[in-house]
PDB file of N, CA, C, O and CB in Angstrom:
ATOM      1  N   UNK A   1      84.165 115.765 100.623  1.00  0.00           N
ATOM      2  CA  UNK A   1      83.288 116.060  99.502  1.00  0.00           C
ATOM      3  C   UNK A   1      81.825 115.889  99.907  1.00  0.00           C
ATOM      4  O   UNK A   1      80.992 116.706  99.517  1.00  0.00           O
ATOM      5  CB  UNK A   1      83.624 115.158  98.308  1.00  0.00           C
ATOM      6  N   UNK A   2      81.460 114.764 100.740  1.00  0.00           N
ATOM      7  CA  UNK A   2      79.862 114.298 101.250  1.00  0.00           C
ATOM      8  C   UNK A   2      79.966 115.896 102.169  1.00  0.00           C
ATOM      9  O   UNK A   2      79.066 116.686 101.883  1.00  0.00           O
ATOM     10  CB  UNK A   2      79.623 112.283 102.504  1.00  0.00           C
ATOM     11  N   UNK A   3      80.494 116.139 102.707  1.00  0.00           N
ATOM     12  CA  UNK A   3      80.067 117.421 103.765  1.00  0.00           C
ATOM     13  C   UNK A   3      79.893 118.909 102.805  1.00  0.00           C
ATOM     14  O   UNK A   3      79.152 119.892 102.829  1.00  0.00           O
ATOM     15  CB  UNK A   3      81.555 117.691 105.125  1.00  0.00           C
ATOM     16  N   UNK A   4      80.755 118.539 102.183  1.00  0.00           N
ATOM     17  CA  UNK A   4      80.450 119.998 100.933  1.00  0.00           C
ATOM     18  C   UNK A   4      78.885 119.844  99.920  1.00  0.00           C
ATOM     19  O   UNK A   4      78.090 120.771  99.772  1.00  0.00           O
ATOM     20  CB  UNK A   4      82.097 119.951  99.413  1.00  0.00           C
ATOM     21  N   UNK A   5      78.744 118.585  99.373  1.00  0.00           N
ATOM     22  CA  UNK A   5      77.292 118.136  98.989  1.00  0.00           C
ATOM     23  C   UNK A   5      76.351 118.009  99.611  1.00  0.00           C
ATOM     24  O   UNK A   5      75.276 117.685  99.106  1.00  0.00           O
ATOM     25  CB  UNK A   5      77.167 117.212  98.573  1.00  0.00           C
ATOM     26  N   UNK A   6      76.540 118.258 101.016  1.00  0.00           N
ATOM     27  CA  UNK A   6      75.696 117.905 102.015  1.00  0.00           C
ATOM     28  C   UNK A   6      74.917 119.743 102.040  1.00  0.00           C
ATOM     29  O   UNK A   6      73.778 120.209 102.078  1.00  0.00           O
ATOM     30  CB  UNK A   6      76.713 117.153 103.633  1.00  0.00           C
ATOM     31  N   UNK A   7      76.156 120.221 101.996  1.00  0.00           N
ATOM     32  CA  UNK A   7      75.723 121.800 102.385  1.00  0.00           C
ATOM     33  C   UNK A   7      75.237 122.482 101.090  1.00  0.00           C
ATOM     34  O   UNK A   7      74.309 123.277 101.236  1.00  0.00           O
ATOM     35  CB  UNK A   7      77.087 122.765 103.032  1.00  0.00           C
ATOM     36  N   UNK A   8      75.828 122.254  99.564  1.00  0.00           N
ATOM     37  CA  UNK A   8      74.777 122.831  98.703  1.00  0.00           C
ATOM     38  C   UNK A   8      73.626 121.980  98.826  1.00  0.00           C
ATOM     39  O   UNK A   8      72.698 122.520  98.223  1.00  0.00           O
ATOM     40  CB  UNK A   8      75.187 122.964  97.238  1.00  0.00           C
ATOM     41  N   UNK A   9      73.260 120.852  99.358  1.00  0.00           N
ATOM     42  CA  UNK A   9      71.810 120.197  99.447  1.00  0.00           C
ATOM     43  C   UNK A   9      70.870 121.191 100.032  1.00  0.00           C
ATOM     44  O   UNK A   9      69.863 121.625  99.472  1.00  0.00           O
ATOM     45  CB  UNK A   9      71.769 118.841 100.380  1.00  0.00           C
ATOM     46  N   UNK A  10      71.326 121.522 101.278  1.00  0.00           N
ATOM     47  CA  UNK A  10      70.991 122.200 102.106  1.00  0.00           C
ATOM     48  C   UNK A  10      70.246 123.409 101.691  1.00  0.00           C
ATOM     49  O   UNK A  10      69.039 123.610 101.824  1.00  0.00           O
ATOM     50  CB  UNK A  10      71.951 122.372 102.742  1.00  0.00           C
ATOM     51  N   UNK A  11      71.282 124.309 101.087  1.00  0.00           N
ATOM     52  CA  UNK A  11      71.275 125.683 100.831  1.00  0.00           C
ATOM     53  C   UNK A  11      70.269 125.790  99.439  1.00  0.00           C
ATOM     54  O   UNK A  11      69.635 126.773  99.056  1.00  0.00           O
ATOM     55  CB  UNK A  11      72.913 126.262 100.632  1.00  0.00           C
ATOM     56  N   UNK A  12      70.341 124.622  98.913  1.00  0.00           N
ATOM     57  CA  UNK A  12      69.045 124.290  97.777  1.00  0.00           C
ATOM     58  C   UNK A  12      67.624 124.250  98.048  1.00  0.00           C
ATOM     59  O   UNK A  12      66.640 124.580  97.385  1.00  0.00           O
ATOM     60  CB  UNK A  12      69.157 122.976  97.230  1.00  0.00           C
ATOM     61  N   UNK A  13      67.820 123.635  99.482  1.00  0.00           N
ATOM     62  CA  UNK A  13      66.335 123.344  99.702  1.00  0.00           C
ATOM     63  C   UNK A  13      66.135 124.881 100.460  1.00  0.00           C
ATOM     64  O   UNK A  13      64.959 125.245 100.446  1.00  0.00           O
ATOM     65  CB  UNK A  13      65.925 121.717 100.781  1.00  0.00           C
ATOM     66  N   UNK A  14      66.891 125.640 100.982  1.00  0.00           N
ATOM     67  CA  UNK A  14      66.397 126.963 101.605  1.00  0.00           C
ATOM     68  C   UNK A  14      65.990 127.498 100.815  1.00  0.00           C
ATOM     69  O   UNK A  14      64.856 127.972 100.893  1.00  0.00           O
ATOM     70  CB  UNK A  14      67.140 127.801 102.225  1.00  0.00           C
ATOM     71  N   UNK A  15      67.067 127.682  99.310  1.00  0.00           N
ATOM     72  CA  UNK A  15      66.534 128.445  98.446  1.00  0.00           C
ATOM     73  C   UNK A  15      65.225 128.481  98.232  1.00  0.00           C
ATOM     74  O   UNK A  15      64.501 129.474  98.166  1.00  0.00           O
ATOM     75  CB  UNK A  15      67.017 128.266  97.499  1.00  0.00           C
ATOM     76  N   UNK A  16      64.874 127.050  98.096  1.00  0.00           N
ATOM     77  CA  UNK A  16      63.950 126.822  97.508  1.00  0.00           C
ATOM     78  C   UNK A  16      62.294 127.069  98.266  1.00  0.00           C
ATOM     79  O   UNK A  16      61.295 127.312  97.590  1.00  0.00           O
ATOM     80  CB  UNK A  16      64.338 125.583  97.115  1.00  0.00           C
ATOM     81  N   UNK A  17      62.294 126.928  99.947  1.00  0.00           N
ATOM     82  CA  UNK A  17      61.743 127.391 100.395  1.00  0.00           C
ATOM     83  C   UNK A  17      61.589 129.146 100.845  1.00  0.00           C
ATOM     84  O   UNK A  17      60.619 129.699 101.363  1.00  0.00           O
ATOM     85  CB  UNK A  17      61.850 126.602 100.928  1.00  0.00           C
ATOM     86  N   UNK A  18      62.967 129.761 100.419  1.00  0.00           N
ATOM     87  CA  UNK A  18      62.482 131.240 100.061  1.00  0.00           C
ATOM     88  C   UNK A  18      61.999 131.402  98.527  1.00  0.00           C
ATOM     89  O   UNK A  18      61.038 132.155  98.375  1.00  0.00           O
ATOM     90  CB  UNK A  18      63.756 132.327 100.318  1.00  0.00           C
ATOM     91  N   UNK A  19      62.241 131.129  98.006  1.00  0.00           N
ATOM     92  CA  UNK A  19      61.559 130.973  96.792  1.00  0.00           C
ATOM     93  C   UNK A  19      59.902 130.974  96.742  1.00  0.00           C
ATOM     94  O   UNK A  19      59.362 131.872  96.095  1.00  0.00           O
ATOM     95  CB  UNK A  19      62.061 129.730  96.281  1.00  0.00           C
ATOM     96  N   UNK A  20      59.063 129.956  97.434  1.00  0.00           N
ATOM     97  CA  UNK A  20      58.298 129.755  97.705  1.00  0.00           C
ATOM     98  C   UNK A  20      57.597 130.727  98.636  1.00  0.00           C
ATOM     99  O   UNK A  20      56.432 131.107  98.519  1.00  0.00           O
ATOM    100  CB  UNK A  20      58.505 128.810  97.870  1.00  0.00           C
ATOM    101  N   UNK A  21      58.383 131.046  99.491  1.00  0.00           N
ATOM    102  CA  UNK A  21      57.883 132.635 100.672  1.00  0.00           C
ATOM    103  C   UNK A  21      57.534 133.822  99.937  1.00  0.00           C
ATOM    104  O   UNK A  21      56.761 134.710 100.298  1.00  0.00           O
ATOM    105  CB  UNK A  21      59.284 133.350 101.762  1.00  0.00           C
ATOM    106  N   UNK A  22      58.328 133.723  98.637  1.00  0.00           N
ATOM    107  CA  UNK A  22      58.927 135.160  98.410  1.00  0.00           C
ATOM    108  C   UNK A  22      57.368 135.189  97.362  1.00  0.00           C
ATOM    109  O   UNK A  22      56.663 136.197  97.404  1.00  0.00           O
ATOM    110  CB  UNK A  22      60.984 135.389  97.532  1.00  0.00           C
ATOM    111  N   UNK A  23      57.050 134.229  96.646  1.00  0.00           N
ATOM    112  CA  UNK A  23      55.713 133.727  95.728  1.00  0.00           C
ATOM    113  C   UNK A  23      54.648 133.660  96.478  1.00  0.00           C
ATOM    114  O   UNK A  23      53.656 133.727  95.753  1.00  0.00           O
ATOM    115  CB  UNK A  23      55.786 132.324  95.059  1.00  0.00           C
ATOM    116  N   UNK A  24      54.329 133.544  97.753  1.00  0.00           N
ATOM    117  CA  UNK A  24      52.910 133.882  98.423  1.00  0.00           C
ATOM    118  C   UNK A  24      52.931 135.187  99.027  1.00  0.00           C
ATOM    119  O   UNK A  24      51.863 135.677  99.395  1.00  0.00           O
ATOM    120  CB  UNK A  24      52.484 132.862  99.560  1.00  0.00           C
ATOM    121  N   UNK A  25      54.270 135.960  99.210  1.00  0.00           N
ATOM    122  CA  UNK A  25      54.560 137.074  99.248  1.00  0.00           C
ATOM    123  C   UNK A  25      53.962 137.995  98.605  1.00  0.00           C
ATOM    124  O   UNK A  25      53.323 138.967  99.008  1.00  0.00           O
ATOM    125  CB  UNK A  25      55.486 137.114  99.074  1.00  0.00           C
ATOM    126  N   UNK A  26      54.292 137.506  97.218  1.00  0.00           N
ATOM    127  CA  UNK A  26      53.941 138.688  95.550  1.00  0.00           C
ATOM    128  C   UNK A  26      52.795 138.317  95.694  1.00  0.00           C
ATOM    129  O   UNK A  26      52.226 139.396  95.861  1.00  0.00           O
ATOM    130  CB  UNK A  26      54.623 138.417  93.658  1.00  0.00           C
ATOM    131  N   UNK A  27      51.487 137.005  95.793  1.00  0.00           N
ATOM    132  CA  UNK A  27      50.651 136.781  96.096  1.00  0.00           C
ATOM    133  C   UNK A  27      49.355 137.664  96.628  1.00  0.00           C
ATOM    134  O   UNK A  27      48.264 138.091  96.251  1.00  0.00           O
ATOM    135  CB  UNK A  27      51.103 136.145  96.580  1.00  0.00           C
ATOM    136  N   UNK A  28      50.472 137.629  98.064  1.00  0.00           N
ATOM    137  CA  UNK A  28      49.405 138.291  99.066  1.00  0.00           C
ATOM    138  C   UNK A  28      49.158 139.748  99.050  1.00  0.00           C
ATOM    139  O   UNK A  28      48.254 140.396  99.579  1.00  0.00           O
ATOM    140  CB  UNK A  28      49.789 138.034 100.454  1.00  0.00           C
ATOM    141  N   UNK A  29      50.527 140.257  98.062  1.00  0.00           N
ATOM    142  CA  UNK A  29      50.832 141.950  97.621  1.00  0.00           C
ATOM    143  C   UNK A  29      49.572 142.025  96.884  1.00  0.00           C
ATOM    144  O   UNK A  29      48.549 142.584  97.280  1.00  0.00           O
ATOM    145  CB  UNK A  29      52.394 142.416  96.512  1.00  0.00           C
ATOM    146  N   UNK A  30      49.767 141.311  95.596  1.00  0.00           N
ATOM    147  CA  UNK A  30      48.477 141.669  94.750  1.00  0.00           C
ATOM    148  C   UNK A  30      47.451 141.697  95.144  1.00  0.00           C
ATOM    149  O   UNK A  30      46.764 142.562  94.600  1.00  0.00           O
ATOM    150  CB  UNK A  30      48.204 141.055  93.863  1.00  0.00           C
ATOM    151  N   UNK A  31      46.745 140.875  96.219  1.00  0.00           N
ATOM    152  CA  UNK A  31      45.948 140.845  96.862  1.00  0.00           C
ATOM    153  C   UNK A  31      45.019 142.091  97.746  1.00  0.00           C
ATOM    154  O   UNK A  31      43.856 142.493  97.760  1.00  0.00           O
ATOM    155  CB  UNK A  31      46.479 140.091  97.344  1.00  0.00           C
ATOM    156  N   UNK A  32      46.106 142.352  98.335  1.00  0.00           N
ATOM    157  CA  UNK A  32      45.850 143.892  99.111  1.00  0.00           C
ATOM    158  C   UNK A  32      45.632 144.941  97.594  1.00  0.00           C
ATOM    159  O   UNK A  32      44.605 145.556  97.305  1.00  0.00           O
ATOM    160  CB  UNK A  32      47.658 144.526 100.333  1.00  0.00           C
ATOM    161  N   UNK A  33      46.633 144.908  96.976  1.00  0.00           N
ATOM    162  CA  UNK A  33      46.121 145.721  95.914  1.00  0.00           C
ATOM    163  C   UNK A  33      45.302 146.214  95.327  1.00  0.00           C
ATOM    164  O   UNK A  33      44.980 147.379  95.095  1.00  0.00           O
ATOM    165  CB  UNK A  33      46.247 145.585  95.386  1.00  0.00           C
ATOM    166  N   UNK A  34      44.639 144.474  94.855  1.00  0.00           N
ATOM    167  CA  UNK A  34      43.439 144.695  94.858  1.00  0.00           C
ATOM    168  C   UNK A  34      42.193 145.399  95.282  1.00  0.00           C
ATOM    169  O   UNK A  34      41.418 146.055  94.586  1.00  0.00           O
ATOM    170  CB  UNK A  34      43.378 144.145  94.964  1.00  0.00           C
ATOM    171  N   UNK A  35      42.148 145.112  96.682  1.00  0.00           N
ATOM    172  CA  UNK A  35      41.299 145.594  97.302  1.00  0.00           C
ATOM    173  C   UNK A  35      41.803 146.965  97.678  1.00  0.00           C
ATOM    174  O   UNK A  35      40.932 147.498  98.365  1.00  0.00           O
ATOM    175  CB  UNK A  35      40.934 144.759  98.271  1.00  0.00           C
ATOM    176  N   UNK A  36      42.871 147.782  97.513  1.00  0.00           N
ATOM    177  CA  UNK A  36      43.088 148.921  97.515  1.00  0.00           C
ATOM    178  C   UNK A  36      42.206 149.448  96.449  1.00  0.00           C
ATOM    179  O   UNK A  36      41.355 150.294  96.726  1.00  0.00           O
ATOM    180  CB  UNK A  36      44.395 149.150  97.440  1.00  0.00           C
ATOM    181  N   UNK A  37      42.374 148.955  95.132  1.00  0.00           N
ATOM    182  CA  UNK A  37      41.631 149.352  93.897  1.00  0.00           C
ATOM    183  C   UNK A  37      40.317 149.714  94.191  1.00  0.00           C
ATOM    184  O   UNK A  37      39.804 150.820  94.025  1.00  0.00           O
ATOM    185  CB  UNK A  37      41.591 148.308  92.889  1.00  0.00           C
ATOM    186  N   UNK A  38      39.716 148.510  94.726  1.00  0.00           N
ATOM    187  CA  UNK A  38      38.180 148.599  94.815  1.00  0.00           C
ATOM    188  C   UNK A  38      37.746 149.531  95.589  1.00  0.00           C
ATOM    189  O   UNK A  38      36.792 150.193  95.180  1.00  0.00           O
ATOM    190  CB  UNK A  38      37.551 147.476  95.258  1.00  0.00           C
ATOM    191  N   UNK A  39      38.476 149.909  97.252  1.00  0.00           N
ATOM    192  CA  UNK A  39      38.488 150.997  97.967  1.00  0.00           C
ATOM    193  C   UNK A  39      38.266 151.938  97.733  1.00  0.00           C
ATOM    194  O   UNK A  39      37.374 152.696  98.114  1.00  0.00           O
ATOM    195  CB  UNK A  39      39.155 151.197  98.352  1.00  0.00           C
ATOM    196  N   UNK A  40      39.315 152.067  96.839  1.00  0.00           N
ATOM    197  CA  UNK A  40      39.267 153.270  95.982  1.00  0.00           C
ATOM    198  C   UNK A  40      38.116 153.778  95.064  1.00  0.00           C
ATOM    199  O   UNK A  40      37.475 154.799  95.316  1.00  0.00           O
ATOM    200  CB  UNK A  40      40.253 153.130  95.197  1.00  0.00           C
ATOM    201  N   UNK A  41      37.963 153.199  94.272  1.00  0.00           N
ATOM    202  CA  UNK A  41      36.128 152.857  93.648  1.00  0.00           C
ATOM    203  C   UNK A  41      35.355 152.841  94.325  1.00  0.00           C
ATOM    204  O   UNK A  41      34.308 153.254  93.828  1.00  0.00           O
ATOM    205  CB  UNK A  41      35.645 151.666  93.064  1.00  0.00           C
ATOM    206  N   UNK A  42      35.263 152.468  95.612  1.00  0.00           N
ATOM    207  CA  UNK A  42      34.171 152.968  96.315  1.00  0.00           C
ATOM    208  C   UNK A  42      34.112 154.144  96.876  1.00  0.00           C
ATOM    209  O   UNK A  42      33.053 154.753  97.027  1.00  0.00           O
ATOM    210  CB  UNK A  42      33.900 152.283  97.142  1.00  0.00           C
ATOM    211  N   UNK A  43      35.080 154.509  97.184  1.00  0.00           N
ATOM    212  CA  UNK A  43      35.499 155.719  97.951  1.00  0.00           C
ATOM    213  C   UNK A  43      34.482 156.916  96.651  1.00  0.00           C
ATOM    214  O   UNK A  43      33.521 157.670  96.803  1.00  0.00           O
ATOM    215  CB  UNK A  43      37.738 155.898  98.080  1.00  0.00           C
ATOM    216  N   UNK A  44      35.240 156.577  95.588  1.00  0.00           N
ATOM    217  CA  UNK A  44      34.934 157.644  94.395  1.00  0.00           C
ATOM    218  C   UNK A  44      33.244 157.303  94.134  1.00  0.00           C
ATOM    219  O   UNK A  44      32.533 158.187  93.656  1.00  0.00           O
ATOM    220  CB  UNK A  44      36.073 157.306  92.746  1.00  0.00           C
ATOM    221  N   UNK A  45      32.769 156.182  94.429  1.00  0.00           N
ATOM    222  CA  UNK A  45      31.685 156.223  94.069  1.00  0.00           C
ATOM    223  C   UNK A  45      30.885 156.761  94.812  1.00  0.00           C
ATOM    224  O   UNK A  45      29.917 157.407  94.412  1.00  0.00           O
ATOM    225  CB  UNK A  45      31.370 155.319  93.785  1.00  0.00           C
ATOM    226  N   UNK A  46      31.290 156.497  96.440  1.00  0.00           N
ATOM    227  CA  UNK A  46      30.182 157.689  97.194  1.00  0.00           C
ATOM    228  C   UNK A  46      30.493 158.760  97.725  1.00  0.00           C
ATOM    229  O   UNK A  46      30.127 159.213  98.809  1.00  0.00           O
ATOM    230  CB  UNK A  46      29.485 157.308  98.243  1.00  0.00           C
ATOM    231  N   UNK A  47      31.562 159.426  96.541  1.00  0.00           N
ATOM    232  CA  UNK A  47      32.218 160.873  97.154  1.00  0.00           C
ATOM    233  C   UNK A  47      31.162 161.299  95.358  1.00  0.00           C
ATOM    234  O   UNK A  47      30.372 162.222  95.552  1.00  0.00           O
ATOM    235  CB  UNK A  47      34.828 161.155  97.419  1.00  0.00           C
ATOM    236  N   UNK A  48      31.140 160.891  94.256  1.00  0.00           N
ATOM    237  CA  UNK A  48      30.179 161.364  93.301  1.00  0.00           C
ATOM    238  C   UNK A  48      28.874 161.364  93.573  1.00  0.00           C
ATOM    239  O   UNK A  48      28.055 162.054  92.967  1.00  0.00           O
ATOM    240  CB  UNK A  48      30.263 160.753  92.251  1.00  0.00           C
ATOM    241  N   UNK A  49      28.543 160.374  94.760  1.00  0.00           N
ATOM    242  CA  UNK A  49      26.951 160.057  95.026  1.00  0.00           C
ATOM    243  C   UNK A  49      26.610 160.778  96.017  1.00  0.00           C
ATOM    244  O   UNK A  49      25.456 160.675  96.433  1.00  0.00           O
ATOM    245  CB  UNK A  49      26.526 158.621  95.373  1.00  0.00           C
ATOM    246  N   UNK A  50      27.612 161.769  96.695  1.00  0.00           N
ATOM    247  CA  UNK A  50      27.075 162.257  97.996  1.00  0.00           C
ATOM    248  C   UNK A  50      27.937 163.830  97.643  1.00  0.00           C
ATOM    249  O   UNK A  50      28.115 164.529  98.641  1.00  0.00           O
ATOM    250  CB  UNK A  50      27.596 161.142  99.662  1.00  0.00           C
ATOM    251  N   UNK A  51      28.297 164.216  96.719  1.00  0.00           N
ATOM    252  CA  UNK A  51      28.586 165.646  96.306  1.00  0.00           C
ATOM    253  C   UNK A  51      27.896 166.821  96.355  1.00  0.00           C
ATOM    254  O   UNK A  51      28.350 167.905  96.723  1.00  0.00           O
ATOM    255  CB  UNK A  51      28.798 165.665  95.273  1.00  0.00           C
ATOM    256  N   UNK A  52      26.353 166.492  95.827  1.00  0.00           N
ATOM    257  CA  UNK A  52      25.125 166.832  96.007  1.00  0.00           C
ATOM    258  C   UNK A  52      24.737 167.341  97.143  1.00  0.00           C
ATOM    259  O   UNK A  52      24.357 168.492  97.363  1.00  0.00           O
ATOM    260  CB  UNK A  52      24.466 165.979  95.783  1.00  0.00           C
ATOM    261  N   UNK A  53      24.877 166.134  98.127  1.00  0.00           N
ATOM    262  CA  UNK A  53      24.828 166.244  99.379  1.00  0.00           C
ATOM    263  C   UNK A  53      25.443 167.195 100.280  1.00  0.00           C
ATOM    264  O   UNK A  53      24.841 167.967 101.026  1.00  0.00           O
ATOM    265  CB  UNK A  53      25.105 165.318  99.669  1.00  0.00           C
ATOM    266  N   UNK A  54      27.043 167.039 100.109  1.00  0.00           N
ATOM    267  CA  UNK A  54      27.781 167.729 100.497  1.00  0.00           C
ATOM    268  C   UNK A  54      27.497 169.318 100.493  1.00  0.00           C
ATOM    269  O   UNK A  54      27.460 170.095 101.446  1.00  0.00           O
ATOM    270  CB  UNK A  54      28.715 167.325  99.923  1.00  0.00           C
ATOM    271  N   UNK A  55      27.251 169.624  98.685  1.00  0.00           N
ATOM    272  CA  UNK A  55      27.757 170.756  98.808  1.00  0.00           C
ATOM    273  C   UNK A  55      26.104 171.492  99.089  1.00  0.00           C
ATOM    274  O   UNK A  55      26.165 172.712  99.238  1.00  0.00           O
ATOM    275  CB  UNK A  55      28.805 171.203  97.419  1.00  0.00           C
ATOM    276  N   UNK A  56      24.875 170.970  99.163  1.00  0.00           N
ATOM    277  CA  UNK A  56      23.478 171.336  99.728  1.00  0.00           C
ATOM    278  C   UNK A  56      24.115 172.051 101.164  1.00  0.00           C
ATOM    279  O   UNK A  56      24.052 173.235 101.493  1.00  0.00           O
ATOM    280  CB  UNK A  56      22.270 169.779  99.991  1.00  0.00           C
ATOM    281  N   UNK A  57      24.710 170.971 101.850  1.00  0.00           N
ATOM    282  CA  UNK A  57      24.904 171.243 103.395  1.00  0.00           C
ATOM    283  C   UNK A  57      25.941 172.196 103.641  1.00  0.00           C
ATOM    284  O   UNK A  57      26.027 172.842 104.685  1.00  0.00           O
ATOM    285  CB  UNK A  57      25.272 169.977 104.196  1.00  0.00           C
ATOM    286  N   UNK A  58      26.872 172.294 102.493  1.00  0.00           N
ATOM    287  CA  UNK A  58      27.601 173.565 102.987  1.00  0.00           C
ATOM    288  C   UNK A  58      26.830 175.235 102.532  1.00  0.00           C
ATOM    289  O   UNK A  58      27.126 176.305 103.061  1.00  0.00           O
ATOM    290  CB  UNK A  58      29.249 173.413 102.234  1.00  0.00           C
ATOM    291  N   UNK A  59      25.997 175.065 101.631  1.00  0.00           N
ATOM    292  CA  UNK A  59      25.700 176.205 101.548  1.00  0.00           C
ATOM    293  C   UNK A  59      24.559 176.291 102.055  1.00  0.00           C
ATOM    294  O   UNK A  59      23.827 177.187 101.635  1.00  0.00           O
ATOM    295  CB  UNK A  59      25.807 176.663 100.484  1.00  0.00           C
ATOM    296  N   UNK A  60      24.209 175.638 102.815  1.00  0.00           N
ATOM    297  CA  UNK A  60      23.063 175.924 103.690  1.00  0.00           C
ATOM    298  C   UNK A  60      23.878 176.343 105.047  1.00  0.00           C
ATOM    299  O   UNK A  60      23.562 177.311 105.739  1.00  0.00           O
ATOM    300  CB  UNK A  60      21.958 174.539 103.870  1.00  0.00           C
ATOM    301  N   UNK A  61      24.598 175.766 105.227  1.00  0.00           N
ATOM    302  CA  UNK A  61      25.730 176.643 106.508  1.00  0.00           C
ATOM    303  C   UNK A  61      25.956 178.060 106.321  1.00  0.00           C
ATOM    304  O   UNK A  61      25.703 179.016 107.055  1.00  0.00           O
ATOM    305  CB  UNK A  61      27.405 176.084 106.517  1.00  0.00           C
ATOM    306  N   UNK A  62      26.320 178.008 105.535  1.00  0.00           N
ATOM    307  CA  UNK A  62      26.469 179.483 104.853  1.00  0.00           C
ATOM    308  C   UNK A  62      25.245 180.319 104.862  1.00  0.00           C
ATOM    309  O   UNK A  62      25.245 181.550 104.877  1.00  0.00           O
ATOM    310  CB  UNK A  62      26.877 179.382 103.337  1.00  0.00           C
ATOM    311  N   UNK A  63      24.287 179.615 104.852  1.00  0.00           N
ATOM    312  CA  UNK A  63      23.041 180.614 104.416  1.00  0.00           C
ATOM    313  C   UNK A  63      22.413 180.801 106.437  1.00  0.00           C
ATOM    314  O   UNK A  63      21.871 181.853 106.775  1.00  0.00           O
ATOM    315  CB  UNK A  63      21.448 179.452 102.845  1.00  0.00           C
ATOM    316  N   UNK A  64      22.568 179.956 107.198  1.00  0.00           N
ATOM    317  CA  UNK A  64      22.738 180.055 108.382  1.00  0.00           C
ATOM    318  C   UNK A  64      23.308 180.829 109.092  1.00  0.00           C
ATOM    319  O   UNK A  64      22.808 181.343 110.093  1.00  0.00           O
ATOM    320  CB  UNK A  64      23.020 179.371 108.626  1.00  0.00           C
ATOM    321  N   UNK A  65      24.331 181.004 108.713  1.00  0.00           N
ATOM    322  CA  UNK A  65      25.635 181.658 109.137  1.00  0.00           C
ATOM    323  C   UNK A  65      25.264 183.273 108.723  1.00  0.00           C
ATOM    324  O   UNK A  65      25.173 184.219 109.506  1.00  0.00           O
ATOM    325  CB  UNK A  65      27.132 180.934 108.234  1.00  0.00           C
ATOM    326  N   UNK A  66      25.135 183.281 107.678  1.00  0.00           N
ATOM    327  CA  UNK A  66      24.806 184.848 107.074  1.00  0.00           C
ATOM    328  C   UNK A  66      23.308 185.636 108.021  1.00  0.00           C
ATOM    329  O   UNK A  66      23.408 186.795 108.425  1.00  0.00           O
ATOM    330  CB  UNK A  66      24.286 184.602 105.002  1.00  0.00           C
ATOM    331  N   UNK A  67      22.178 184.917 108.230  1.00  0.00           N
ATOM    332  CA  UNK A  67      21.229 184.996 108.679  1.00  0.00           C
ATOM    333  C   UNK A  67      21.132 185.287 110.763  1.00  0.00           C
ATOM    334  O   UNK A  67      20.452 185.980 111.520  1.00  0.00           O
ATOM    335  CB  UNK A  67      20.723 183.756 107.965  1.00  0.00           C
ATOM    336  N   UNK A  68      22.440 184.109 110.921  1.00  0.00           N
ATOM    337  CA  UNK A  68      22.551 184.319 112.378  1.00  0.00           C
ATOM    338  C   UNK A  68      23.527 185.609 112.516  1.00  0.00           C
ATOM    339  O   UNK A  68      23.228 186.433 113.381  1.00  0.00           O
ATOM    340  CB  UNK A  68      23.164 182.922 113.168  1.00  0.00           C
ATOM    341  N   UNK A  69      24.622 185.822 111.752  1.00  0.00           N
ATOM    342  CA  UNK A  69      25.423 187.278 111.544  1.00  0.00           C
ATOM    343  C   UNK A  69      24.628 188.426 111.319  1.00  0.00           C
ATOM    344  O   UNK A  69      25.114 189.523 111.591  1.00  0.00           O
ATOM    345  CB  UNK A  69      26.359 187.283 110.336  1.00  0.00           C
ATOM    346  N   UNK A  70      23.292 188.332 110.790  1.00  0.00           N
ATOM    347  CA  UNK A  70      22.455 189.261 110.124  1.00  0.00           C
ATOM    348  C   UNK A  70      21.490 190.051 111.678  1.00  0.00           C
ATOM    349  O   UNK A  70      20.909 191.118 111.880  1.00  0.00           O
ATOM    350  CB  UNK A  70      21.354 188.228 108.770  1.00  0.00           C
ATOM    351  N   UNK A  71      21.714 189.071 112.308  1.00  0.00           N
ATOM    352  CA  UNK A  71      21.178 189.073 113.800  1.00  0.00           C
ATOM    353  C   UNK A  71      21.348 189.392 115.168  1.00  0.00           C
ATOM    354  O   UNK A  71      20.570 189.685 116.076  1.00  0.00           O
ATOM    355  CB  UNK A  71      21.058 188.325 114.007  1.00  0.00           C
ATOM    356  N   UNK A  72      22.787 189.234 115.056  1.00  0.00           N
ATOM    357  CA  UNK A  72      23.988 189.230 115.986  1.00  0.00           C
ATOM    358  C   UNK A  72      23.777 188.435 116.398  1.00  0.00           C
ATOM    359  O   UNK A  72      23.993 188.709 117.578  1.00  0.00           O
ATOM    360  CB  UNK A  72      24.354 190.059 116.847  1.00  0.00           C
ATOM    361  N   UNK A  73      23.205 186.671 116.344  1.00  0.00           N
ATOM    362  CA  UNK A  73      23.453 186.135 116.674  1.00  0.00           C
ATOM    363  C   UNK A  73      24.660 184.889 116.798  1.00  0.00           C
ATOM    364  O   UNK A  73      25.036 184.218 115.837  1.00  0.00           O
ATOM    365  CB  UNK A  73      22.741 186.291 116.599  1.00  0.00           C
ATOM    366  N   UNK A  74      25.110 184.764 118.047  1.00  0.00           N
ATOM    367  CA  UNK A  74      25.944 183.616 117.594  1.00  0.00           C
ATOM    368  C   UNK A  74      26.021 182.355 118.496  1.00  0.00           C
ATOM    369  O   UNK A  74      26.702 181.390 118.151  1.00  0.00           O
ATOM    370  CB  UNK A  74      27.311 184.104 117.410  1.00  0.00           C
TER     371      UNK A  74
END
């Protein structure tokens, strides 16, 4: 009987230290999450702040492009 109590002792305290793994686990998930979120928000904030930008420089390519074609140049 001591060897059978001995082994749910055992298997209690594992539990209990996966238990504990599995909780800095969910922890450290949210964590990254987080900062996925914010990533993300930033990402969007300087893809709205630099749109402007963007699309200046593509149609100025374009207006390049038409001008060096206009030329035969390439």
């Amino acid at each position: 009987m001591t060897n059978l109590q001995s082994e749910i002792d055992f298997l209690k305290e594992q539990n209990s230290k996966l238990v504990a793994e599995i909780t800095e686990l969910k922890r450290e998930k949210a964590e990254f999450l987080a900062k996925i979120t914010e990533l993300k928000r930033e990402k969007a904030e300087f893809l709205a702040k630099n749109a402007g930008s963007i699309k200046e420089s593509v149609e100025n390519a374009k207006l390049r492009d038409t001008e060096l074609n206009k030329w035969n140049i390439k």
